[in-house]
CHARMM internal coordinates of N, CA and C (Angstrom, degrees):
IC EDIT
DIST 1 N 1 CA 1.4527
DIST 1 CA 1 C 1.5287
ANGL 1 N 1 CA 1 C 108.11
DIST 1 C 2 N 1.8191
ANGL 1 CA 1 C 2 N 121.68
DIHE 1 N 1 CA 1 C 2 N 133.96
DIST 2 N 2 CA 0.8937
ANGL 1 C 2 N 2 CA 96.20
DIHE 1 CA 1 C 2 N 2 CA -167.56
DIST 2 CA 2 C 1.9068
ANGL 2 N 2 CA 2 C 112.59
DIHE 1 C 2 N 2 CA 2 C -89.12
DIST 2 C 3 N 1.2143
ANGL 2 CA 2 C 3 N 119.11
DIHE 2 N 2 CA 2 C 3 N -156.25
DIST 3 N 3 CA 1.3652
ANGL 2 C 3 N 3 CA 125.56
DIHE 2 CA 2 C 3 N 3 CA -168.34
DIST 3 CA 3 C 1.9466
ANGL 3 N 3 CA 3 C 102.74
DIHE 2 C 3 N 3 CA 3 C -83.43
DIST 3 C 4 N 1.3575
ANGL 3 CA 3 C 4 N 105.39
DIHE 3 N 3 CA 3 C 4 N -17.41
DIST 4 N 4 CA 1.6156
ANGL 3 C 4 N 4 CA 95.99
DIHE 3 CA 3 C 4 N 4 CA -179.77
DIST 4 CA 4 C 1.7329
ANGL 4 N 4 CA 4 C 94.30
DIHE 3 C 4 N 4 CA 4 C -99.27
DIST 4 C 5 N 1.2108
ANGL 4 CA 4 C 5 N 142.66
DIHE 4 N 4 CA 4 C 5 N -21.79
DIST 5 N 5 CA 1.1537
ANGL 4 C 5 N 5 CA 137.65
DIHE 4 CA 4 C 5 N 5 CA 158.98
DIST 5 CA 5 C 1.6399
ANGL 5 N 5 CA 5 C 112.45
DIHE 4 C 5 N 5 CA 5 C -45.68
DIST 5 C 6 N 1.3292
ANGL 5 CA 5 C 6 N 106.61
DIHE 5 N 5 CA 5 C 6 N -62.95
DIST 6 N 6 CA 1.4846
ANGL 5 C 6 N 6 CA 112.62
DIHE 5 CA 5 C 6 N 6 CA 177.40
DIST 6 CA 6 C 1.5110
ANGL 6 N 6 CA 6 C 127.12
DIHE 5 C 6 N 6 CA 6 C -46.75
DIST 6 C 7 N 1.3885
ANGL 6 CA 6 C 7 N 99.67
DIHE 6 N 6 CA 6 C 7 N -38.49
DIST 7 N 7 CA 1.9598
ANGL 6 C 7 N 7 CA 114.44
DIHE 6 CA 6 C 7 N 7 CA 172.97
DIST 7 CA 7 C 1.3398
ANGL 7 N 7 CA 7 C 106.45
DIHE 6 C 7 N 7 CA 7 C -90.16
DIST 7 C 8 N 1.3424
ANGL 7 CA 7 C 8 N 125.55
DIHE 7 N 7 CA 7 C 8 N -10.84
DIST 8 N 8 CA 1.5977
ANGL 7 C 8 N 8 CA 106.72
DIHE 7 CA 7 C 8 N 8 CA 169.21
DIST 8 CA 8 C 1.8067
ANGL 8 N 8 CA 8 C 113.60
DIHE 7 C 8 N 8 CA 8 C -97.70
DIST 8 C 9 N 1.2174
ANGL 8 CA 8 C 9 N 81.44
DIHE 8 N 8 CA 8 C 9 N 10.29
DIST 9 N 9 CA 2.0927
ANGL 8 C 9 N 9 CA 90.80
DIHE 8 CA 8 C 9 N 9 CA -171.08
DIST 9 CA 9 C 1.5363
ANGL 9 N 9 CA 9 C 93.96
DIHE 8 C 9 N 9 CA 9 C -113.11
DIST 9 C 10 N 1.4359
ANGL 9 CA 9 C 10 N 113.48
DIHE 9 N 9 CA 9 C 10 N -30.31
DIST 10 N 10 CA 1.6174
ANGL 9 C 10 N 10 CA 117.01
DIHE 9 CA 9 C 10 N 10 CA 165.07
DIST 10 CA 10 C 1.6031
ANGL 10 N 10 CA 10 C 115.45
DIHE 9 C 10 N 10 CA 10 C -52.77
DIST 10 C 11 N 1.4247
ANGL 10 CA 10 C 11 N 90.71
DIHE 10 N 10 CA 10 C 11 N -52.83
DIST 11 N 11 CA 1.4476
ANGL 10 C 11 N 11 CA 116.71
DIHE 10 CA 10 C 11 N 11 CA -145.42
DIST 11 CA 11 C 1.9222
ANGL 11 N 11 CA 11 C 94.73
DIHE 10 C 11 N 11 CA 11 C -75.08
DIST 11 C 12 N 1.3108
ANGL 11 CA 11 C 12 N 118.98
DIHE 11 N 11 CA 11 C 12 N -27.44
DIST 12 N 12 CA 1.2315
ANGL 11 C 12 N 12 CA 128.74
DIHE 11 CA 11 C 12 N 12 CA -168.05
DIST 12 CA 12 C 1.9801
ANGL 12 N 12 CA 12 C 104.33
DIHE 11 C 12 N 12 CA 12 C -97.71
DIST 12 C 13 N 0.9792
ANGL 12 CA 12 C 13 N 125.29
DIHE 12 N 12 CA 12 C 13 N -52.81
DIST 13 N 13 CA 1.6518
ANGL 12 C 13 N 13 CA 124.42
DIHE 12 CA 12 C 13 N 13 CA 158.52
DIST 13 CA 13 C 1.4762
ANGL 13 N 13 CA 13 C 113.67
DIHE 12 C 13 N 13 CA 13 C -42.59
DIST 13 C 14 N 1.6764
ANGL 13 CA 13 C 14 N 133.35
DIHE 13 N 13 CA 13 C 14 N -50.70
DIST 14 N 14 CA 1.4142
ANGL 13 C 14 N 14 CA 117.96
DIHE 13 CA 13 C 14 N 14 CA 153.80
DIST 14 CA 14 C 1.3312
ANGL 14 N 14 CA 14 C 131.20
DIHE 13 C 14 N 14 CA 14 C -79.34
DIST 14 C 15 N 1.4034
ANGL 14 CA 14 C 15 N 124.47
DIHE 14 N 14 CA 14 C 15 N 11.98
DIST 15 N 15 CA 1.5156
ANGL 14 C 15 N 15 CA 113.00
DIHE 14 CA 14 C 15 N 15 CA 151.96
DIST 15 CA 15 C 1.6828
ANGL 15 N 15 CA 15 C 102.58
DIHE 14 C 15 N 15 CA 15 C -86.78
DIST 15 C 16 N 1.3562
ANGL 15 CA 15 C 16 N 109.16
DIHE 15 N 15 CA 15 C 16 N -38.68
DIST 16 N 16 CA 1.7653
ANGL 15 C 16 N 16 CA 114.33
DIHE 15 CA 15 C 16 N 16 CA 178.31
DIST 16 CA 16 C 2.0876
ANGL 16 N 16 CA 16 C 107.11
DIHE 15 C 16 N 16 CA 16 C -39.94
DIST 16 C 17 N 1.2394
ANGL 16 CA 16 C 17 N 86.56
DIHE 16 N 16 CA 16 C 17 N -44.25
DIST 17 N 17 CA 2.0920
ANGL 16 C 17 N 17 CA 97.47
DIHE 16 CA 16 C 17 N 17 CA -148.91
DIST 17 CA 17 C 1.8342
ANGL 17 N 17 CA 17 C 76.75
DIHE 16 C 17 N 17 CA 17 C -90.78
DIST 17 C 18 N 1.7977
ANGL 17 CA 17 C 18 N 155.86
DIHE 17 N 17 CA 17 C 18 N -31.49
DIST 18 N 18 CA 0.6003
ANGL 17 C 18 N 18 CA 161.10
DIHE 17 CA 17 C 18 N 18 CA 108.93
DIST 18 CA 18 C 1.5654
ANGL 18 N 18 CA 18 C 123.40
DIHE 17 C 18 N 18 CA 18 C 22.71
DIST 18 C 19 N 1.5218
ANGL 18 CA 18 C 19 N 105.12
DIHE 18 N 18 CA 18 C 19 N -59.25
DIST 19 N 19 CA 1.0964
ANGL 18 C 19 N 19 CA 129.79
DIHE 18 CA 18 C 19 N 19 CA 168.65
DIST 19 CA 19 C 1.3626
ANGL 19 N 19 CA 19 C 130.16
DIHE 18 C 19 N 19 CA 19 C -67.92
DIST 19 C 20 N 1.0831
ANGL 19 CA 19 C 20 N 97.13
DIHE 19 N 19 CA 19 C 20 N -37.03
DIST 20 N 20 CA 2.0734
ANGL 19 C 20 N 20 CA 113.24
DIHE 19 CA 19 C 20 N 20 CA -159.53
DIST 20 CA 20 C 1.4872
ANGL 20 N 20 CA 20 C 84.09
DIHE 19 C 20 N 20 CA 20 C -96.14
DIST 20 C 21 N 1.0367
ANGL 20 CA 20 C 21 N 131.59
DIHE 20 N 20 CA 20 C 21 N -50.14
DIST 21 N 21 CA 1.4202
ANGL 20 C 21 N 21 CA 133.64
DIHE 20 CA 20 C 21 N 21 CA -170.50
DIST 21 CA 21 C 1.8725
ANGL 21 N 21 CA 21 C 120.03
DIHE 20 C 21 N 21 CA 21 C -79.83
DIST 21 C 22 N 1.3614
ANGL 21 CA 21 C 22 N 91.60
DIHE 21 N 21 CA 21 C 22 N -9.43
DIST 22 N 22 CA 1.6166
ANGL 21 C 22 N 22 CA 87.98
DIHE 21 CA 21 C 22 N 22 CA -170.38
DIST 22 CA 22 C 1.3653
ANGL 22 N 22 CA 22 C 144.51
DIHE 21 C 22 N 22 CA 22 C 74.66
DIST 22 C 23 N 1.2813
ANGL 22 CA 22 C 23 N 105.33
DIHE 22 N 22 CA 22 C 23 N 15.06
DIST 23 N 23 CA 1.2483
ANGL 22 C 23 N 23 CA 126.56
DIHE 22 CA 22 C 23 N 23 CA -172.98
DIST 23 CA 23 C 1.3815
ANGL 23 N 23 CA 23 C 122.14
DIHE 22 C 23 N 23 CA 23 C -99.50
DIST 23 C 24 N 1.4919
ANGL 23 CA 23 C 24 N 134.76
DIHE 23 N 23 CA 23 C 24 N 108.05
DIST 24 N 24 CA 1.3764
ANGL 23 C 24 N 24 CA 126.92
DIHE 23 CA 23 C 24 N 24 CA -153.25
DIST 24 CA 24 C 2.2704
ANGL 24 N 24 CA 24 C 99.03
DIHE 23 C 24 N 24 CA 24 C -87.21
DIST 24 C 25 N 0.9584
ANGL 24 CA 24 C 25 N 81.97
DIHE 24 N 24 CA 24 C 25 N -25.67
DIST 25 N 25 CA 1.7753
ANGL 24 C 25 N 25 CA 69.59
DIHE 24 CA 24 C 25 N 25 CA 177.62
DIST 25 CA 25 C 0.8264
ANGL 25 N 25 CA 25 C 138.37
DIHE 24 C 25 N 25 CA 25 C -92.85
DIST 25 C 26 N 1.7722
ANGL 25 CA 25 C 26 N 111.41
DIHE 25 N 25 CA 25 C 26 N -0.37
DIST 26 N 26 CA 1.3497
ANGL 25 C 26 N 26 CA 127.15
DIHE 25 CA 25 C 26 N 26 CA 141.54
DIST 26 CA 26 C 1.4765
ANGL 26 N 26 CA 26 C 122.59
DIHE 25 C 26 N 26 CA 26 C -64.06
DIST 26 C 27 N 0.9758
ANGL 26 CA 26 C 27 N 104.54
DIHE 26 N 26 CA 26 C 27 N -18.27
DIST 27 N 27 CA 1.5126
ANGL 26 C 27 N 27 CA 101.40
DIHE 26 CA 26 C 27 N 27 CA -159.45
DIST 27 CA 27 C 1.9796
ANGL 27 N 27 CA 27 C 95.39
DIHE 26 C 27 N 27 CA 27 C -95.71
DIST 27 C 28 N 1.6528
ANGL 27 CA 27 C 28 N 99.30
DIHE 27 N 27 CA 27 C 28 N -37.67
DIST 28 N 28 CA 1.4851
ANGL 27 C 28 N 28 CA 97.76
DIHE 27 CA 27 C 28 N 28 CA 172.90
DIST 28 CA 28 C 1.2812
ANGL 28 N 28 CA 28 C 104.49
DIHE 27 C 28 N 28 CA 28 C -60.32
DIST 28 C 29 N 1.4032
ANGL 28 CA 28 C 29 N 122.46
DIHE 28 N 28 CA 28 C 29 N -83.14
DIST 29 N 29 CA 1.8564
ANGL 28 C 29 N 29 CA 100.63
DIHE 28 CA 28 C 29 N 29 CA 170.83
DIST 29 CA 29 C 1.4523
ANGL 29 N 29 CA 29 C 151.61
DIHE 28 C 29 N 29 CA 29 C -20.71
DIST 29 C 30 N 1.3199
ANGL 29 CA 29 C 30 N 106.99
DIHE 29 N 29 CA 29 C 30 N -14.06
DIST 30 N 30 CA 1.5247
ANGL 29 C 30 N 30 CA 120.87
DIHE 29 CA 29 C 30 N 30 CA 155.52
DIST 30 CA 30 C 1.3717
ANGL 30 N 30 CA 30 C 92.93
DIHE 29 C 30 N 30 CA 30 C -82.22
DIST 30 C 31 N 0.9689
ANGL 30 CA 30 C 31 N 138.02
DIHE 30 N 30 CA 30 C 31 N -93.93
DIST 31 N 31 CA 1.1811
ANGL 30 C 31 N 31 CA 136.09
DIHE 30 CA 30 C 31 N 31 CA 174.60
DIST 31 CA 31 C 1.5749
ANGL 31 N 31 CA 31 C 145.14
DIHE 30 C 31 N 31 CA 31 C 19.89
DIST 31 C 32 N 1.6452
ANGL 31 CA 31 C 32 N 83.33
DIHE 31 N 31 CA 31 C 32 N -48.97
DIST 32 N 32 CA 1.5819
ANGL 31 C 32 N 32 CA 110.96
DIHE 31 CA 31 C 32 N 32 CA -175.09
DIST 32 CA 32 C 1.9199
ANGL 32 N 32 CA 32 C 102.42
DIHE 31 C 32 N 32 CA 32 C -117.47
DIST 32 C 33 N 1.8118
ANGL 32 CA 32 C 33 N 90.78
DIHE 32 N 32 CA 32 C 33 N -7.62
DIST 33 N 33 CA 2.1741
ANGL 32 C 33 N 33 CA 64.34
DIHE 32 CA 32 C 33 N 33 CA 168.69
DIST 33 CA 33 C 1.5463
ANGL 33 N 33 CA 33 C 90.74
DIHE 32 C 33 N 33 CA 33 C -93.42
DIST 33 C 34 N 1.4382
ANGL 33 CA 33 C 34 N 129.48
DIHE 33 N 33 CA 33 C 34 N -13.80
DIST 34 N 34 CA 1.7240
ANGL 33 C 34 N 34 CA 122.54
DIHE 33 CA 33 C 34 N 34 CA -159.19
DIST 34 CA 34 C 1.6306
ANGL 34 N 34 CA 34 C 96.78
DIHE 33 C 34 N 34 CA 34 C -67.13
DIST 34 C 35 N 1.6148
ANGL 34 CA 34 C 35 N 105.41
DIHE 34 N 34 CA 34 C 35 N -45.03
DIST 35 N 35 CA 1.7703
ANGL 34 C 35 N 35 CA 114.89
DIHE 34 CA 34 C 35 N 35 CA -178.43
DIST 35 CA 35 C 1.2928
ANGL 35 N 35 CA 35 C 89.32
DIHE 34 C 35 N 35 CA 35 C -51.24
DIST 35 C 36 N 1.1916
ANGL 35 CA 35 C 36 N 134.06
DIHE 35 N 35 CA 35 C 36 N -61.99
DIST 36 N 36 CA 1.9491
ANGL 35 C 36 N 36 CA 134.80
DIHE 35 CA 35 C 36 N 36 CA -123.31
DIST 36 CA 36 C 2.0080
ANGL 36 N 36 CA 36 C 82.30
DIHE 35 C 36 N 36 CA 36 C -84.60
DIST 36 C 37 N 1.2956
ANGL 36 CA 36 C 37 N 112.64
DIHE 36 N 36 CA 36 C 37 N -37.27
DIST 37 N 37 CA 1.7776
ANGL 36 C 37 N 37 CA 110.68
DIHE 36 CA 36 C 37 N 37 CA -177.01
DIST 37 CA 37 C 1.4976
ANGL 37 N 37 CA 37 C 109.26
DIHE 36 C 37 N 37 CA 37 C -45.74
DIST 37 C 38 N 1.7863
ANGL 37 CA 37 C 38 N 91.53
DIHE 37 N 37 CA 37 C 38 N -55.34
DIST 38 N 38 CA 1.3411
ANGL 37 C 38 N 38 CA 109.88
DIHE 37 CA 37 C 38 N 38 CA -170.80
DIST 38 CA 38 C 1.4765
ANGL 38 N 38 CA 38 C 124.88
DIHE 37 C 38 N 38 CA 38 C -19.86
DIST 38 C 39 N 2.0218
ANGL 38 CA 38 C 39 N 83.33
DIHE 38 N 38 CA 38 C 39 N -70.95
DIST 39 N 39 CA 1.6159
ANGL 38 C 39 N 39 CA 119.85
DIHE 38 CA 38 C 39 N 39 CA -176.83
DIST 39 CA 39 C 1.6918
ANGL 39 N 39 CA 39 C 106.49
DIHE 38 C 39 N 39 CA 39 C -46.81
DIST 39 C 40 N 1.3857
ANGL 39 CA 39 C 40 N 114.31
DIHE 39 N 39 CA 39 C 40 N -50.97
DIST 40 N 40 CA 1.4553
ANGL 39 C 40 N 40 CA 139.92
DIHE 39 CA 39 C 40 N 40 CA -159.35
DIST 40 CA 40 C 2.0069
ANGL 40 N 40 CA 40 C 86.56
DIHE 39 C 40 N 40 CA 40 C -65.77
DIST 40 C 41 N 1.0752
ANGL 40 CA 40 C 41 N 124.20
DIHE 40 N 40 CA 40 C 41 N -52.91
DIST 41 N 41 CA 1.4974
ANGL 40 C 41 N 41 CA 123.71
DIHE 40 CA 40 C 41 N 41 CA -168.17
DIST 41 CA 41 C 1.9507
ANGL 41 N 41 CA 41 C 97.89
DIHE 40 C 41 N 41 CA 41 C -71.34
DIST 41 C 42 N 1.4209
ANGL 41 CA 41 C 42 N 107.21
DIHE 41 N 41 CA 41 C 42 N -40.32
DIST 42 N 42 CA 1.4545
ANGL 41 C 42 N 42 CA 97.06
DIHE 41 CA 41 C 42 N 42 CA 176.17
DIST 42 CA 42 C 1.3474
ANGL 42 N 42 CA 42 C 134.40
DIHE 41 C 42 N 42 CA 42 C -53.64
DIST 42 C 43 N 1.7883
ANGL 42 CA 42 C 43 N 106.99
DIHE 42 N 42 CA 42 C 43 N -32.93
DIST 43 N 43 CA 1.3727
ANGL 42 C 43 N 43 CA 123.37
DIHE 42 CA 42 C 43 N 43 CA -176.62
DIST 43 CA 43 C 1.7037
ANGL 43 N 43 CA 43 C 101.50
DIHE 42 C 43 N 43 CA 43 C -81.85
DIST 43 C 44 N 0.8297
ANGL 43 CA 43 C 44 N 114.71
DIHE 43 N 43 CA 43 C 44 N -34.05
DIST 44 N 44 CA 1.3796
ANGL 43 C 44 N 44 CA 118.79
DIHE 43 CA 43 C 44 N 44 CA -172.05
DIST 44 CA 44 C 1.5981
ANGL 44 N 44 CA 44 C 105.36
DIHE 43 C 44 N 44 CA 44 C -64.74
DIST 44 C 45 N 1.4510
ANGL 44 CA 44 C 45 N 110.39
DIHE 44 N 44 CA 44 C 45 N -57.10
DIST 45 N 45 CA 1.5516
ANGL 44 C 45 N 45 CA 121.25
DIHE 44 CA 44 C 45 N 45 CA -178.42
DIST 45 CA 45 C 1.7181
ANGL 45 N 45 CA 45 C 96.47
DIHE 44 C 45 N 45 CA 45 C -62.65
DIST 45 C 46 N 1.1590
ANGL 45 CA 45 C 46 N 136.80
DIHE 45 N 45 CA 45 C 46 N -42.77
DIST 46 N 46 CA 1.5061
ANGL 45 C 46 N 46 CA 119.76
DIHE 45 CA 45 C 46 N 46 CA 169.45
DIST 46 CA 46 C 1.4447
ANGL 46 N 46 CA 46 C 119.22
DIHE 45 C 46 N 46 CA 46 C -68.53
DIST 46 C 47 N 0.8362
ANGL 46 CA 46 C 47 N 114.94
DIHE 46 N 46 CA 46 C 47 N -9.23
DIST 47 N 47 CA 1.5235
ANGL 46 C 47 N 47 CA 126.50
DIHE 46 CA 46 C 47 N 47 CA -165.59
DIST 47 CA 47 C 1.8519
ANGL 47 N 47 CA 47 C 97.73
DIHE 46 C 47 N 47 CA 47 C -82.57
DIST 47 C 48 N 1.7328
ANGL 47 CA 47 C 48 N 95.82
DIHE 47 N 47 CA 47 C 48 N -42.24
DIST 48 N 48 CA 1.5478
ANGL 47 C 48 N 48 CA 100.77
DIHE 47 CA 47 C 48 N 48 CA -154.52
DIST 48 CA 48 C 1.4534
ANGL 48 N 48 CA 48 C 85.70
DIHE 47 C 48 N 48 CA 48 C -81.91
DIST 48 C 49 N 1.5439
ANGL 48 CA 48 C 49 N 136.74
DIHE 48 N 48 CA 48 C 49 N -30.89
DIST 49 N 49 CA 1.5581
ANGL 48 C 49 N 49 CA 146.87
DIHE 48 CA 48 C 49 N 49 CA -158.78
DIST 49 CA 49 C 1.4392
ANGL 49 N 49 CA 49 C 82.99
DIHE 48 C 49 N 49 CA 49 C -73.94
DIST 49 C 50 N 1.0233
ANGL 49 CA 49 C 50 N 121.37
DIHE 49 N 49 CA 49 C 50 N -44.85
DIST 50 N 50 CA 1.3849
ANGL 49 C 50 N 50 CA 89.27
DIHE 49 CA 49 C 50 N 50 CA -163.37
DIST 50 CA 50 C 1.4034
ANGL 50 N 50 CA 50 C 130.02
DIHE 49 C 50 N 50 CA 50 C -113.54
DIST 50 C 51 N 1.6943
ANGL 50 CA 50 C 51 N 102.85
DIHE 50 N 50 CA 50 C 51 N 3.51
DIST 51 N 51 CA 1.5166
ANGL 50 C 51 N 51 CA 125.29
DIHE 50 CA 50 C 51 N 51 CA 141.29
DIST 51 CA 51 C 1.8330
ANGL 51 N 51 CA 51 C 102.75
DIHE 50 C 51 N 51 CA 51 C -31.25
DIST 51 C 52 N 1.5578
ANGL 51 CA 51 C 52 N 99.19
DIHE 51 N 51 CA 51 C 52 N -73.21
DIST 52 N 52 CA 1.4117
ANGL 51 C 52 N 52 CA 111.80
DIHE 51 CA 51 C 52 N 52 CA -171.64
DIST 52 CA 52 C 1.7214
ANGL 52 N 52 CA 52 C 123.09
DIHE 51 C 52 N 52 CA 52 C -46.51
DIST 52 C 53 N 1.3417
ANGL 52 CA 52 C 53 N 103.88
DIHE 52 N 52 CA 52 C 53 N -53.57
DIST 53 N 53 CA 1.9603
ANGL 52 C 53 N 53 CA 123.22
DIHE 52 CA 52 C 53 N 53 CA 156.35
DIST 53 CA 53 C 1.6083
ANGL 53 N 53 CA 53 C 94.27
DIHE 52 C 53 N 53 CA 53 C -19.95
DIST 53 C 54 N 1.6561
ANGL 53 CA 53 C 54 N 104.88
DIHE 53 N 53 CA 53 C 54 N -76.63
DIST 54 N 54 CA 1.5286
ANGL 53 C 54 N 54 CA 100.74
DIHE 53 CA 53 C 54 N 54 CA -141.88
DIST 54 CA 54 C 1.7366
ANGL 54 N 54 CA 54 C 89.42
DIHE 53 C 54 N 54 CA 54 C -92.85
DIST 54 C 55 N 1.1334
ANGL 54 CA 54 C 55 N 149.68
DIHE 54 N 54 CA 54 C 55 N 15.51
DIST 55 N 55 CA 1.4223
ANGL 54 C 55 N 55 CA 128.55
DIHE 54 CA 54 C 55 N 55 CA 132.02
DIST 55 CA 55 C 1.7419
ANGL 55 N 55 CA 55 C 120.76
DIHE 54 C 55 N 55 CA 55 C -73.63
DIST 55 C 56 N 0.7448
ANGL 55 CA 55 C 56 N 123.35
DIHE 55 N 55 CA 55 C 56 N -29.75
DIST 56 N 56 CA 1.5272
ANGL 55 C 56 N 56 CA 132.99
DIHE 55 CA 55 C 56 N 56 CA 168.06
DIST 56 CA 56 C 1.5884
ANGL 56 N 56 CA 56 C 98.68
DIHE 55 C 56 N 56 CA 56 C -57.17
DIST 56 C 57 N 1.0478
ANGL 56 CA 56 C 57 N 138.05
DIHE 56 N 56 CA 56 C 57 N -35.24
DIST 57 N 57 CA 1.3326
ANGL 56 C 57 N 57 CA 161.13
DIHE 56 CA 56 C 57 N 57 CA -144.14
DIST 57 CA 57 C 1.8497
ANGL 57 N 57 CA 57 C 92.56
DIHE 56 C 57 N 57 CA 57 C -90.83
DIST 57 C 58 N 1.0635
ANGL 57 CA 57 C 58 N 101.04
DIHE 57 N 57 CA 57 C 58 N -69.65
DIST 58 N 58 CA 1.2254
ANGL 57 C 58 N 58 CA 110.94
DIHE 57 CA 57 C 58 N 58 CA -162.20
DIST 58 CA 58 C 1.9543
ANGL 58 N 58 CA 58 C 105.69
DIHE 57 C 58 N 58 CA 58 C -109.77
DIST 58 C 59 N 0.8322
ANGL 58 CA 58 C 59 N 87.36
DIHE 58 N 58 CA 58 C 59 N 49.66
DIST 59 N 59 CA 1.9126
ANGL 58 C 59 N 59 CA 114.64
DIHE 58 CA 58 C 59 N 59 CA 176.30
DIST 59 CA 59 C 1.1246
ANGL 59 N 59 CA 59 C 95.13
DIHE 58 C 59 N 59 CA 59 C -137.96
DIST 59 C 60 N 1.5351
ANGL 59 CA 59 C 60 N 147.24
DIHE 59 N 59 CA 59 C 60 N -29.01
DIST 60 N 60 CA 1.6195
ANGL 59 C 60 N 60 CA 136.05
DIHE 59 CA 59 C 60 N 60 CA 173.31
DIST 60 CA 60 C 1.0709
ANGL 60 N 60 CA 60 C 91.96
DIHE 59 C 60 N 60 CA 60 C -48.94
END
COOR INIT
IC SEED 1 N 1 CA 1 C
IC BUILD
């Protein structure tokens, strides 16, 4: 599993336990690992785009 899977499954059990409990800065911390997953899946998907770019690249 990768590492933005893990922080959005983090990030979603303390807004959950956040919730039930009433606690607002738990719940912002779910919050902010679900964003931080987000970000983490964006870099990755550019990362892999442009893995792909520069083999196409060098297949001419």
């Amino acid at each position: 599993m990768s590492d933005s899977k893990m922080d959005e499954i983090k990030g979603r059990a303390k807004e959950a336990v956040g919730s039930v409990t009433d606690d607002d800065e738990m719940k912002r911390e779910g919050r902010n690992d679900q964003r931080a997953a987000d970000l983490k899946k964006g870099v990755e998907r550019a990362g892999d785009r442009a893995k792909d770019a520069i083999d196409k690249i060098r297949d001419r």
